[in-house]
N, C-alpha and C positions, 0 to 999 in steps of 0.2 A: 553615370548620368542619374538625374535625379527621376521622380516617377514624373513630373511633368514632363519632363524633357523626354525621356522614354515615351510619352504618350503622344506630345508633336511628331515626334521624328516615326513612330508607327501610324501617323492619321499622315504624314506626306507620301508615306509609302504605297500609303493607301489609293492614293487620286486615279490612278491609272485605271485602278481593278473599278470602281465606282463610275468611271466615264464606261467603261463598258458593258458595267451589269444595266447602266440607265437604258442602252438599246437592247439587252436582251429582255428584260423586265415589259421593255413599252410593248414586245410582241406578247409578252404574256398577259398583259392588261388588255391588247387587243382579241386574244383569245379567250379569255374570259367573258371578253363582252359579247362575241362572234356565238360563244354556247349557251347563252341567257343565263348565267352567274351574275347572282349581285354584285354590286361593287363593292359594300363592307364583307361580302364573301372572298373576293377576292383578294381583295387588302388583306383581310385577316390569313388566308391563304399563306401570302410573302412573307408576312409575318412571324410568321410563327413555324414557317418550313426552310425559306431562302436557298432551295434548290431548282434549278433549273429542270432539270430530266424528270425529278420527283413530282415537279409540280403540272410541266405540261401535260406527264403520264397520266396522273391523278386526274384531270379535267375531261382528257381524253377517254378516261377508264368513268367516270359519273356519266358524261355523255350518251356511254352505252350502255347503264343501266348496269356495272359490275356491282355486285354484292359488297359487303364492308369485308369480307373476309378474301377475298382475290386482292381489292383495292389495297387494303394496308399490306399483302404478302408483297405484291407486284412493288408497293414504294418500298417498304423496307429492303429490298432486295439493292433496289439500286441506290437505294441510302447507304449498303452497308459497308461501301467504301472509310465512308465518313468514320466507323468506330475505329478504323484500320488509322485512317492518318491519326485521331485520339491517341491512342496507343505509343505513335511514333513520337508525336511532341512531348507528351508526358514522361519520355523515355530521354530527351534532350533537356529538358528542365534540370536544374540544379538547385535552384530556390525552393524553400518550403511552401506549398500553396494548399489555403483551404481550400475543402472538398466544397462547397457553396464554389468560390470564385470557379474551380475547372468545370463546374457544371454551367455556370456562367459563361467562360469560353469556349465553349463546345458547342452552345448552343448556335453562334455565331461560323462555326466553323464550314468556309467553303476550297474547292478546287484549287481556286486563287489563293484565300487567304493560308493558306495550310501552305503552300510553296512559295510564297514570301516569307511567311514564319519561321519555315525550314532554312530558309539562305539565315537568319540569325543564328539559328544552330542553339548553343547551350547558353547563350545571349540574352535570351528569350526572357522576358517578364511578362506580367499581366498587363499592365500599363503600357506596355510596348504593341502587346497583342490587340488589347482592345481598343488603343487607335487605330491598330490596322486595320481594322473589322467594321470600324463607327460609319466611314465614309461609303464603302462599301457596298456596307448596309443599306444606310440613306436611300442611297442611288437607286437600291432592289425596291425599297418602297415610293420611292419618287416615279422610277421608272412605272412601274403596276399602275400607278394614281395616272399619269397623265396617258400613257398608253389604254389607260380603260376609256377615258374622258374621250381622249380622241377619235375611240371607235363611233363617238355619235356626228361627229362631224364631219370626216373623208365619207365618201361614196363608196359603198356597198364593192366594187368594184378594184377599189382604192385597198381594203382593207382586206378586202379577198387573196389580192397579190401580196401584200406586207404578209399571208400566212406562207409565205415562200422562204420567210425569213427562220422560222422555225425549224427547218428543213439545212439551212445553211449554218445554223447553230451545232448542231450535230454532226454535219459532216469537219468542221471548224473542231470540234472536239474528236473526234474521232481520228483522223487523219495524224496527225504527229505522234502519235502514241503509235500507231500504226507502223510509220514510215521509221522505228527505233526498235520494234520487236516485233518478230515472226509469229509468236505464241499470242499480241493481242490483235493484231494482223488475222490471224485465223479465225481468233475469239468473232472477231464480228462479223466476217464472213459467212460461219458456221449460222450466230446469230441471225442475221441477216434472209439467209437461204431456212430457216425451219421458221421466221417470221414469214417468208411467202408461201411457204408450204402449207403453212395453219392456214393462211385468206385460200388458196387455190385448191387444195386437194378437199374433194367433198368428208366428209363425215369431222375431219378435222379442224375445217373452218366453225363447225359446230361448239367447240370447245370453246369458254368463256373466252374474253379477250386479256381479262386478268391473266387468267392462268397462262394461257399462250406469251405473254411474259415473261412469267415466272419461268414456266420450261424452258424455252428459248436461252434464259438467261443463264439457266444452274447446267444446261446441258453444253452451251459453247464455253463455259468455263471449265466442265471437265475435260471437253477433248482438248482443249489448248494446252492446260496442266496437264496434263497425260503425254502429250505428243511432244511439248517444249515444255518439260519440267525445268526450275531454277536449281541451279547446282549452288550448291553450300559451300559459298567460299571459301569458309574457314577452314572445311576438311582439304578442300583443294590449296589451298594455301600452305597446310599442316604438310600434306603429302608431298609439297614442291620441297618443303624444306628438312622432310626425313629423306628424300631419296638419296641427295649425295654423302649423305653420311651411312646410308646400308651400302652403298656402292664403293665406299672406302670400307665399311667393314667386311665386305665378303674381298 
């Protein structure tokens, strides 16, 4: 296939993931506006982050006055999936690509578009990538724009319940990863119970709300790795296939 063709057939791939970042996006345009954030703050926001989790945290974390130094730890934390799928894709490329274009696909790089990319496998071009990304995207900044616009016109009441949606985002993400592995099953759980422990036990609700992120976060990742470590296939692979032959040589 040629690069245009490559770029159609990754901007139809697209459609799906774009119909649904427009309703995730409009809740974040409605929170934005719900915490008295501008609108070209906002917009610029989508922009230039196009993470759901990073972005709600981030708003939620200004609202209460978290310092620049919690605020950037607490996103980079839960960004830092993103270098991890980087890594992955760059590792399934076969084509030669400049260092400008992968910093140009990366930038774009979400949940969705990293697991569409992956079903192409070694397949994978630029062209292909960044129609997948184009529509996407759109959508994240379309979504923010009329989702902000809207908060002025629903009733107070109206907009208060659409923050419910927030809440169903999360559990939407949460929940299948969950019901697939015991180790991120726990991860959240752990998370979950030392996020209420920071609001309810005195002297600990004291601690920024940044940081109570950040620990929450580094702390239910070690117990899960610790408790349900991933076994190394390759060794266990290795060792399926020395055994029957120690077993004929002794």
């Amino acid at each position: 296939m040629d690069t245009r063709s490559n770029f159609l057939a990754g901007l139809k791939k697209g459609i799906p993931v774009a119909i649904a970042y427009l309703a995730v996006s409009f809740t974040f345009g409605l929170a934005a506006r719900r915490g008295a954030f501008s609108l070209w703050f906002a917009t610029l926001l989508s922009a230039t982050n196009l993470t759901s989790a990073g972005q709600f945290t981030g708003i939620q974390l200004m609202q209460l006055g978290a310092g620049y130094l919690e605020l950037s730890l607490a996103v980079f934390i839960i960004n830092l999936r993103y270098a991890l799928m980087s890594f992955s894709l760059s590792q399934q490329v076969t084509i030669r690509i400049k260092p400008a274009t992968r910093l140009a696909m990366s930038l774009f790089l979400t949940d969705e578009v990293f697991a569409l990319a992956n079903e192409k496998g070694a397949e994978i071009t630029p062209a292909y990538y960044f129609g997948l990304a184009t529509l996407p995207y759109v959508g994240w900044q379309l979504g923010t724009l009329v989702g902000y616009l809207s908060g002025g016109i629903f009733p107070s009441s109206v907009i208060a319940a659409a923050g419910i949606a927030i809440y169903c985002m999360y559990i939407a993400i949460f929940l299948p990863p969950m019901k697939r592995g015991k180790g991120i099953a726990l991860a959240v759980l752990v998370g979950a119970a030392l996020s209420c422990a920071f609001y309810y036990i005195p002297y600990l609700n004291e601690i920024p709300m940044g940081f109570r992120v950040i620990i929450a976060a580094i702390a239910a990742t070690f117990v899960a790795a610790a408790l349900f470590p991933k076994k190394d296939e390759e060794k266990v692979t290795i060792a399926e296939d020395t055994a029957p032959h120690e077993e004929e040589t002794k």
